[in-house]
VOVODREN-781126 format. One record per residue (C-alpha): residue number from 1; x, y, z. Coordinates in steps of 0.2 Angstrom, whole numbers, always signed. Layout:
residues N
@nr: NUM c1: X c2: Y c3: Z
...
END
This chain:
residues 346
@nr: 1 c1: +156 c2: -861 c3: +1112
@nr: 2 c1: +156 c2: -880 c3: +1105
@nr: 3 c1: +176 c2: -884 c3: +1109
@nr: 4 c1: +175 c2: -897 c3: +1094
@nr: 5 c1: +172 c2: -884 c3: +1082
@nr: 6 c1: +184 c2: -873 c3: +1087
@nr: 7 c1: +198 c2: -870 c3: +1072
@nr: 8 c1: +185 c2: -877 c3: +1061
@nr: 9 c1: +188 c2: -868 c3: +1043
@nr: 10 c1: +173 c2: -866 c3: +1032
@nr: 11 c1: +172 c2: -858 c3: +1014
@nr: 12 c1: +159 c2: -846 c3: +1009
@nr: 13 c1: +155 c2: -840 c3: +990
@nr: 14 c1: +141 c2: -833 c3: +982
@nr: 15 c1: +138 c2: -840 c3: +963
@nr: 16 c1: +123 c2: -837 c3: +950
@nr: 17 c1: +112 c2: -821 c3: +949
@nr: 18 c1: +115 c2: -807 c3: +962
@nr: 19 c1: +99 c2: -803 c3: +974
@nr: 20 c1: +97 c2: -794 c3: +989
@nr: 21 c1: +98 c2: -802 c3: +1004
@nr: 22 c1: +115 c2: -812 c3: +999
@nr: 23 c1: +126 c2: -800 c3: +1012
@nr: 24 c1: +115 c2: -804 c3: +1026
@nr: 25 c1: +116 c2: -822 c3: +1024
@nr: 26 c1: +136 c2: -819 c3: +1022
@nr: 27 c1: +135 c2: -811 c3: +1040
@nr: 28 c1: +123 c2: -822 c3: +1048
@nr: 29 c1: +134 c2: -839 c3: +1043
@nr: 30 c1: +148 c2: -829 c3: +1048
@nr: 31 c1: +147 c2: -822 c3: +1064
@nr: 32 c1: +138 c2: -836 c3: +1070
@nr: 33 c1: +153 c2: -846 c3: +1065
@nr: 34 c1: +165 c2: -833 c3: +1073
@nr: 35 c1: +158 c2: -828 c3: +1088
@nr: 36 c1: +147 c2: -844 c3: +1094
@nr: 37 c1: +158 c2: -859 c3: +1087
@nr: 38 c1: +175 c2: -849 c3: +1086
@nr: 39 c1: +176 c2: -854 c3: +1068
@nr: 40 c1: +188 c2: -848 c3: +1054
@nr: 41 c1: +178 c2: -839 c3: +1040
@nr: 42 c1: +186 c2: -839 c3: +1022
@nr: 43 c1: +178 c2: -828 c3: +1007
@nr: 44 c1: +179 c2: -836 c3: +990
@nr: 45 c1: +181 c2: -823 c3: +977
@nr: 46 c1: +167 c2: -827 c3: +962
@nr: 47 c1: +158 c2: -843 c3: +966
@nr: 48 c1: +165 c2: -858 c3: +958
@nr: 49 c1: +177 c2: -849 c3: +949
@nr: 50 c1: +186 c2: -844 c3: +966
@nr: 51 c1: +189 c2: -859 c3: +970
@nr: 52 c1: +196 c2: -863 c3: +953
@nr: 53 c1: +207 c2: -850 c3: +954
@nr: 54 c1: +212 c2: -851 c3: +972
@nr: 55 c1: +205 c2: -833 c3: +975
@nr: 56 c1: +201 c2: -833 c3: +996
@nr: 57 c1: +201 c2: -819 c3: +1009
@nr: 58 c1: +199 c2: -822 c3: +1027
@nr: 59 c1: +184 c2: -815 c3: +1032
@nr: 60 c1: +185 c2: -806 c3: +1050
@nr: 61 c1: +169 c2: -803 c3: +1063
@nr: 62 c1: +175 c2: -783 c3: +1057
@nr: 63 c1: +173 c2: -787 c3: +1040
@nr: 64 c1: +155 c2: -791 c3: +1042
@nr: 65 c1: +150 c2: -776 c3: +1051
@nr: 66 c1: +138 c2: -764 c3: +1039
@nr: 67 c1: +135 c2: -777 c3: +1028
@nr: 68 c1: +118 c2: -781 c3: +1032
@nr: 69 c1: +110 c2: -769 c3: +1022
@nr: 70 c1: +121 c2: -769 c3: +1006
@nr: 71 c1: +112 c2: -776 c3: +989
@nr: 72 c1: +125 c2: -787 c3: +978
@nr: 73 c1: +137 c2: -797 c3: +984
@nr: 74 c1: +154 c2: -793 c3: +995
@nr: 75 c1: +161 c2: -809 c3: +989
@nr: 76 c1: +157 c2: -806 c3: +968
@nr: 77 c1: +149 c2: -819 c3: +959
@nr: 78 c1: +148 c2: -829 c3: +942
@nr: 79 c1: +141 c2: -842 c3: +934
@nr: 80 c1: +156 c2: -855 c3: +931
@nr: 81 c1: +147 c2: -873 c3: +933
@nr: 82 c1: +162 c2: -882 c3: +934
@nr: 83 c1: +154 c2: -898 c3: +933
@nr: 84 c1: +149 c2: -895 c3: +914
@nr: 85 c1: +158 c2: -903 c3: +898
@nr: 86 c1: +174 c2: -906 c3: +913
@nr: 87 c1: +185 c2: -920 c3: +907
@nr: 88 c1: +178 c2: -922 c3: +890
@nr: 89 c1: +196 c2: -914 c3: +882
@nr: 90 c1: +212 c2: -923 c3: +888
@nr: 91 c1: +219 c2: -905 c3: +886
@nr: 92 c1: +206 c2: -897 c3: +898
@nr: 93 c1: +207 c2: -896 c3: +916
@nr: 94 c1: +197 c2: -903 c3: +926
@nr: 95 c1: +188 c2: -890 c3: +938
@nr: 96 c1: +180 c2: -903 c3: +949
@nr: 97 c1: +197 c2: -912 c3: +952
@nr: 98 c1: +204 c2: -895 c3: +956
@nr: 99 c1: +191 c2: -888 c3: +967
@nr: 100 c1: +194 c2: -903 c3: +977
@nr: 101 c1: +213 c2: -900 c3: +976
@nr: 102 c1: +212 c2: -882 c3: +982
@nr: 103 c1: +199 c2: -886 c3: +995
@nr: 104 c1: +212 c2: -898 c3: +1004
@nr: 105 c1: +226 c2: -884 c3: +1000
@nr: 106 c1: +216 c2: -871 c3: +1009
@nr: 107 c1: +212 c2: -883 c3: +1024
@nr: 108 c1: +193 c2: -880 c3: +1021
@nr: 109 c1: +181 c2: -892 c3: +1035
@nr: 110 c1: +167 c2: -887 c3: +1023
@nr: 111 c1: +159 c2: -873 c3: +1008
@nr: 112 c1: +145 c2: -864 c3: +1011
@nr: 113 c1: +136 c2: -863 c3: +995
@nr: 114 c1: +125 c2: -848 c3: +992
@nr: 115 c1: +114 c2: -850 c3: +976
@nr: 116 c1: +99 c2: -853 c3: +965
@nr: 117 c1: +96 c2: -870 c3: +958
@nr: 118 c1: +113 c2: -870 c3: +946
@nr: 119 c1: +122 c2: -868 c3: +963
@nr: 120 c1: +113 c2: -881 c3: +974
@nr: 121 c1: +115 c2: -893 c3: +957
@nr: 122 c1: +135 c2: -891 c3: +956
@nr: 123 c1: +135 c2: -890 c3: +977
@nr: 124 c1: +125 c2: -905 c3: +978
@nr: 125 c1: +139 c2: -913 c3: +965
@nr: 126 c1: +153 c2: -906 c3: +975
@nr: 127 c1: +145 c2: -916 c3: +991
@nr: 128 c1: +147 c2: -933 c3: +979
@nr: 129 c1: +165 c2: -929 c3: +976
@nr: 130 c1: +168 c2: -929 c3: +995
@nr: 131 c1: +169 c2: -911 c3: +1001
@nr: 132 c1: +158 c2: -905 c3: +1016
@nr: 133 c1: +143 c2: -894 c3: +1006
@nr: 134 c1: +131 c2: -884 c3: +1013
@nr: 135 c1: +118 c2: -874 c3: +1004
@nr: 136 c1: +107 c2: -860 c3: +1008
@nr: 137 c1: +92 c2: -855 c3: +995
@nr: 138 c1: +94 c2: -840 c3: +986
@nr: 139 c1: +82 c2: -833 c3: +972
@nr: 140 c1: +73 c2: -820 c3: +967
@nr: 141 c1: +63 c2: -831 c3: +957
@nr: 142 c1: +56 c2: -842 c3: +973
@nr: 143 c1: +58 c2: -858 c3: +963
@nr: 144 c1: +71 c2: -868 c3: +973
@nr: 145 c1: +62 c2: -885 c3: +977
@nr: 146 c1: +62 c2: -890 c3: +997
@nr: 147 c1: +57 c2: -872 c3: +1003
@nr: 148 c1: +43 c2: -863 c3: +1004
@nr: 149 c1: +53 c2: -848 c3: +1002
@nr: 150 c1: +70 c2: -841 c3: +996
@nr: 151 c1: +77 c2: -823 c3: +1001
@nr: 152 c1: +76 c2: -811 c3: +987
@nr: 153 c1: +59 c2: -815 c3: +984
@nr: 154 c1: +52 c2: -803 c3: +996
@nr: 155 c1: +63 c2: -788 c3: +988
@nr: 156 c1: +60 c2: -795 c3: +970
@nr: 157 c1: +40 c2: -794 c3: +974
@nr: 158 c1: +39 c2: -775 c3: +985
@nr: 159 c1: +46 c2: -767 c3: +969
@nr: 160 c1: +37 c2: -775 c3: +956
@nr: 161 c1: +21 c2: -768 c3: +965
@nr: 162 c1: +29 c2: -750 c3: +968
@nr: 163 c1: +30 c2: -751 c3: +948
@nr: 164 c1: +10 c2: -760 c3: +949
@nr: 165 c1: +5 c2: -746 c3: +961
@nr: 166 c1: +14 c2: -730 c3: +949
@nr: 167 c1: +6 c2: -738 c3: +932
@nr: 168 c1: -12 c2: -737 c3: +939
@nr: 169 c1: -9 c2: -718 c3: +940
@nr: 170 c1: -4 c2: -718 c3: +923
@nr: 171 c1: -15 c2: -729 c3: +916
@nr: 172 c1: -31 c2: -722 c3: +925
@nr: 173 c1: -26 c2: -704 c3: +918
@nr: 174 c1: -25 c2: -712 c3: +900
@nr: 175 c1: -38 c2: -723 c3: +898
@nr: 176 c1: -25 c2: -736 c3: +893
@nr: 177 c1: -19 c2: -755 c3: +893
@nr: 178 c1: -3 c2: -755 c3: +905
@nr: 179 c1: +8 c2: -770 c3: +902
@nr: 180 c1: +22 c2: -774 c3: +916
@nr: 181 c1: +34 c2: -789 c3: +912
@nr: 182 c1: +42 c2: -794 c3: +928
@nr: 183 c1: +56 c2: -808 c3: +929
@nr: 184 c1: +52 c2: -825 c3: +930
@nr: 185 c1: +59 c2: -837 c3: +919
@nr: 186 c1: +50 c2: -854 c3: +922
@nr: 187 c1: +41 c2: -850 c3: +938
@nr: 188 c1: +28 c2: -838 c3: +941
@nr: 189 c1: +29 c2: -833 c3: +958
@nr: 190 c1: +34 c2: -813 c3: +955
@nr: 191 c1: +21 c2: -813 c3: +944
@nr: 192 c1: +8 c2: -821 c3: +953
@nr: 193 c1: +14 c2: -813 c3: +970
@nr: 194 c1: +15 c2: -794 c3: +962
@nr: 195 c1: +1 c2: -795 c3: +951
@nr: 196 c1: -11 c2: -800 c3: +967
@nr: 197 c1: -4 c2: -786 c3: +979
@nr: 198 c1: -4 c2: -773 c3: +962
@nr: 199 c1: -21 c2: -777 c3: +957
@nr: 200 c1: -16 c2: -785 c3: +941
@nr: 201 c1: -31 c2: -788 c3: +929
@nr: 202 c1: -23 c2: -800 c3: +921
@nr: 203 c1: -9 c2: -811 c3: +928
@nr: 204 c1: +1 c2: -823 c3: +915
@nr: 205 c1: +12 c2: -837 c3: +921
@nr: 206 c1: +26 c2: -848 c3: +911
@nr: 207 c1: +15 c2: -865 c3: +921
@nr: 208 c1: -3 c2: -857 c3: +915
@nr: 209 c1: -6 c2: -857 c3: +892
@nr: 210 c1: -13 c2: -842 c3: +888
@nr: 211 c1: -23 c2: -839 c3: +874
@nr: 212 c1: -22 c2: -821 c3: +865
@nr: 213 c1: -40 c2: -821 c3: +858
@nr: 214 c1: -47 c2: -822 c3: +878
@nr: 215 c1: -34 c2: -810 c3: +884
@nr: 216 c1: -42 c2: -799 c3: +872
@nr: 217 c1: -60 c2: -803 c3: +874
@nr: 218 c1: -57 c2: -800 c3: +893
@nr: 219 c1: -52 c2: -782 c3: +890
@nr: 220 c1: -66 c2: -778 c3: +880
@nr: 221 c1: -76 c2: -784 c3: +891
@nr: 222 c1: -70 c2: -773 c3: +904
@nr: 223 c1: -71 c2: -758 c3: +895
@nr: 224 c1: -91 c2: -763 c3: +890
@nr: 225 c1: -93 c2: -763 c3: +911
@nr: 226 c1: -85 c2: -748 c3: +913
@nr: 227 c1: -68 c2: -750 c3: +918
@nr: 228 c1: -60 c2: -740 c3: +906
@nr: 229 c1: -39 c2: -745 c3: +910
@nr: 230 c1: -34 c2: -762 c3: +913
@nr: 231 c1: -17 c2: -769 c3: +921
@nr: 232 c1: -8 c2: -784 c3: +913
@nr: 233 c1: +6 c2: -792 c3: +926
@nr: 234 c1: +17 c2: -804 c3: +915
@nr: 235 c1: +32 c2: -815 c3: +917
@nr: 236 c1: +45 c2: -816 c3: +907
@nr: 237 c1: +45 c2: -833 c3: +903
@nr: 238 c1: +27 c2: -834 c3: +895
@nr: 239 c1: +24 c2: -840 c3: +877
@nr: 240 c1: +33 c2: -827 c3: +864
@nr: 241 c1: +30 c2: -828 c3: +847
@nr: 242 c1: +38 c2: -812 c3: +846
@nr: 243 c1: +56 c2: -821 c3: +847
@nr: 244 c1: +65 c2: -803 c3: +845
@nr: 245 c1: +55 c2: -794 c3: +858
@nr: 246 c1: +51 c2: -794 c3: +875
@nr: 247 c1: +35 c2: -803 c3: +878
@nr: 248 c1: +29 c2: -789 c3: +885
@nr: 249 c1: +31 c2: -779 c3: +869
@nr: 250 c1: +21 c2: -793 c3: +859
@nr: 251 c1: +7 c2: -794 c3: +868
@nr: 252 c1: +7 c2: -774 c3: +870
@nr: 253 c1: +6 c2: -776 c3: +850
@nr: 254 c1: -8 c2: -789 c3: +847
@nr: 255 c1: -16 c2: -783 c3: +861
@nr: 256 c1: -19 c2: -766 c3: +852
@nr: 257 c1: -23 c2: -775 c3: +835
@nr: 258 c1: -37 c2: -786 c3: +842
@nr: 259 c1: -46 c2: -775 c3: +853
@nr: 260 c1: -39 c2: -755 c3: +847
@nr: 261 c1: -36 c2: -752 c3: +863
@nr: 262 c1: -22 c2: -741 c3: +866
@nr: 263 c1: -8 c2: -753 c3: +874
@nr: 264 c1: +10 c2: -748 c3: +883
@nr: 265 c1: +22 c2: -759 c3: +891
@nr: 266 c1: +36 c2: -758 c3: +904
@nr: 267 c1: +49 c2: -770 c3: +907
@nr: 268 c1: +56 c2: -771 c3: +923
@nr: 269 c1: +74 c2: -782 c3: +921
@nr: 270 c1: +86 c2: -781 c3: +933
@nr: 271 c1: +78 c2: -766 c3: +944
@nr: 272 c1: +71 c2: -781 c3: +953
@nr: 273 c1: +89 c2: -789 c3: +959
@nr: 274 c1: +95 c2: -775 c3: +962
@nr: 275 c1: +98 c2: -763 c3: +980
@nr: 276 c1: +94 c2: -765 c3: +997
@nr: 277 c1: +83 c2: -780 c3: +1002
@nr: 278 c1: +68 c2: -779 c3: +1013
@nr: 279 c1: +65 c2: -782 c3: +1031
@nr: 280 c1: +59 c2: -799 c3: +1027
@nr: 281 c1: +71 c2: -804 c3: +1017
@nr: 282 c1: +85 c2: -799 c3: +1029
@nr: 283 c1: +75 c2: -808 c3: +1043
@nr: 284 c1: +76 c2: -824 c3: +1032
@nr: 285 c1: +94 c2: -824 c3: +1026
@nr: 286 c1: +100 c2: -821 c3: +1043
@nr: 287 c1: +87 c2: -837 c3: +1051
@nr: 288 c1: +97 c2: -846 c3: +1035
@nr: 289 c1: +116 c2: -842 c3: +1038
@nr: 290 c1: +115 c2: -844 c3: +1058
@nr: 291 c1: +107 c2: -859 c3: +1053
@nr: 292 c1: +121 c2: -867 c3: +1041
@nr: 293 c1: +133 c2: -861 c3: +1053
@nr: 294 c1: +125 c2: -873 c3: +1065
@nr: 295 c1: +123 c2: -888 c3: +1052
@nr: 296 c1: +143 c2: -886 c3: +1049
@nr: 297 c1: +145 c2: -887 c3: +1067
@nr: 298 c1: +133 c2: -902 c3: +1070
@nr: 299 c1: +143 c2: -910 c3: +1053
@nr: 300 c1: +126 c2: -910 c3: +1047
@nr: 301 c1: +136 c2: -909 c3: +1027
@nr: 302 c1: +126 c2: -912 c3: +1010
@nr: 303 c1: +110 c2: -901 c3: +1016
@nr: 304 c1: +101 c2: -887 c3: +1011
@nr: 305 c1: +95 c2: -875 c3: +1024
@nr: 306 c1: +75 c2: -872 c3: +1021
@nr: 307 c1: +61 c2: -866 c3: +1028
@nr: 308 c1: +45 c2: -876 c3: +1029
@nr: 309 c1: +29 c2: -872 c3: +1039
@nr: 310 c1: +37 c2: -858 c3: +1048
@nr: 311 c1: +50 c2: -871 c3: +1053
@nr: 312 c1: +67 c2: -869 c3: +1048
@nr: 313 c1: +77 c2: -887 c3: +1044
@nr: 314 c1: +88 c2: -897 c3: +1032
@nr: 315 c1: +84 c2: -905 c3: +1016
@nr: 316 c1: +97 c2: -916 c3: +1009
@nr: 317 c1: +104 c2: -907 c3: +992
@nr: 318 c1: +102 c2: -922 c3: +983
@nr: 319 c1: +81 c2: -921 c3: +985
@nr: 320 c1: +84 c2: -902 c3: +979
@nr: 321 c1: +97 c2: -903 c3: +964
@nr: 322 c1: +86 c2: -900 c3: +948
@nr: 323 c1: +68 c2: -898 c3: +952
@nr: 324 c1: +60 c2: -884 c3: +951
@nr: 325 c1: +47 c2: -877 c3: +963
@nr: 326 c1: +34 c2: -872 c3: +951
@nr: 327 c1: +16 c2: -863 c3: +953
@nr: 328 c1: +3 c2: -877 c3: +952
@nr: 329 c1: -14 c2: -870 c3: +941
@nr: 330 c1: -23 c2: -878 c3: +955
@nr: 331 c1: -15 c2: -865 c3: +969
@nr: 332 c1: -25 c2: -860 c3: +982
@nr: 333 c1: -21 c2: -842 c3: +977
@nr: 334 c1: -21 c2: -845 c3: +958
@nr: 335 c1: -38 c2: -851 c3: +962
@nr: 336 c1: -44 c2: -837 c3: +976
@nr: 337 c1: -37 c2: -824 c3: +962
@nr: 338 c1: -48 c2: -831 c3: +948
@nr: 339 c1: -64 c2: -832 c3: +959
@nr: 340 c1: -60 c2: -812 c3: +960
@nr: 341 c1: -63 c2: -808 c3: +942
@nr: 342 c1: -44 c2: -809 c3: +938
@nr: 343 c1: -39 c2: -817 c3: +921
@nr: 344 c1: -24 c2: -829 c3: +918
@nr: 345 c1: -28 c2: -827 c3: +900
@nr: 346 c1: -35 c2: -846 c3: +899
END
């Protein structure tokens, strides 16, 4: 046990969108803190709005037991960025200044900050304020800069192609166009991951333009060869001129009207944040939280854990607050997908 972090206190919360994975890194920073450095392990109640609100537990080795496995998040979350349109009123409090005031109340050596992009953002600004911050990367989008990988991703990805793989069945028996929209706001990575492991046809992606007309030329084309059901894997941040429907339900529309093909679509939503996360994905969130516990012991503040070439390190949070890890055309996979026959509607 390191004797000069014993009696260290260190706050944990988990802010942003749930995923699975986040209660293994809970447990992997905290029983690393307890049982290794003899640390003191407090739960904030609701990310940022926890510490806003003074809402803390003390977390015990106990409390983190059976945990592991559990989707969601023990400690709640939210999405209060307390950084935002603070101190612009004279009559509004000013979160940041009390976050700083309740950190020193509760006696906090340093926050753990569990979170997507949002999170990392308002930790990184937390760290310029003078607290001790240390961030771990978690998304199931996989588009926090200075990782190759977040947890969640893993999950996200195995049951978008559980969905892929019962759609062929379907579409196979019908003859039909099968559209599945899977999340993935401004990155691509679910779709490009789930669409490759699915057999995807066609893979759209928010950092690839589309246009309709080769989408639909590229079905018919299909059909002419023989290949009588197609598969269309597309994120949900794609172009949508259909403003009031899902973009899966717009192409599925002009889809049938350009090539008279009978088109369906699925919409996954938040199946893919939900329940129990994968092998993997508890493998990496563990490797994540033992590894912040160690940054807070080495005082090694104002980082992000990350994983690059297999190698687990620190990146500071200032490099990492908002970027976005986006999927390059000119990917080695976009690239081996293409030379496969696959389309990105381009």
């Amino acid at each position: 046990m390191n004797k000069k972090s014993t009696g260290m206190k260190i706050g944990i919360l988990t802010a942003g969108g749930d995923c699975p994975g986040i209660n293994a890194a809970i447990r992997g920073v905290g029983k690393t803190a307890i049982v290794k450095y003899g640390m003191k392990l407090i739960g904030i109640s609701d990310g940022f709005t926890g510490l806003i609100t003074k809402e803390y537990t003390e977390l015990t080795e106990k409390d983190l037991s059976g945990i592991l496995t559990l989707g969601g998040t023990i400690l709640g979350t939210s999405r209060e960025k307390p950084f935002k349109g603070s101190g612009k009123n004279s009559k509004e409090i000013k979160k940041p200044a009390l976050i700083k005031e309740h950190y020193e109340q509760m006696g906090l050596d340093c926050i753990v900050c569990i979170g997507g992009n949002g999170t990392l953002k308002t930790a990184n600004l937390l760290s310029r304020e003078g607290l001790n911050v240390v961030g771990i990367p978690k998304t199931i989008d996989n588009d926090v800069w200075g990782t190759d990988i977040t947890f969640g991703f893993d999950s996200a990805v195995n049951i978008a192609v559980e969905a892929i793989d019962r759609l062929h069945s379907t579409a196979n028996s019908h003859k039909r166009i099968m559209i599945i929209e899977v999340m993935g706001h401004n990155a691509g990575w679910i779709a490009l991951y789930s669409g490759i492991a699915g057999g995807g046809d066609v893979i759209l992606i928010p950092e690839i333009p589309y246009k309709e007309e080769k989408i639909a030329e590229y079905l018919l084309q299909r059909v002419e060869d023989n290949k009588p059901y197609s598969i269309v894997v597309v994120a949900e941040g794609v172009k949508n001129p259909g403003k009031e429907k899902s973009v899966a339900q717009y192409l599925s529309g002009r889809i049938t009207e350009m090539t008279g093909l009978e088109t369906r679509e699925t919409v996954l939503g938040y199946i893919q944040r939900g329940g129990t996360p994968s092998p993997m994905d508890r493998v990496l969130a563990t490797e994540y939280g033992t590894a912040a516990a160690d940054m807070i012991a080495e005082r090694n503040f104002g980082k992000m854990v990350a994983l690059k070439n297999n190698e687990i390190i620190s990146v500071p949070l200032e490099d990492v607050a908002g970027k976005l890890k986006l999927v390059e055309p000119d990917n080695p996979l976009v690239l081996q997908t293409k030379n496969m026959g696959t389309s990105f509607g381009e």
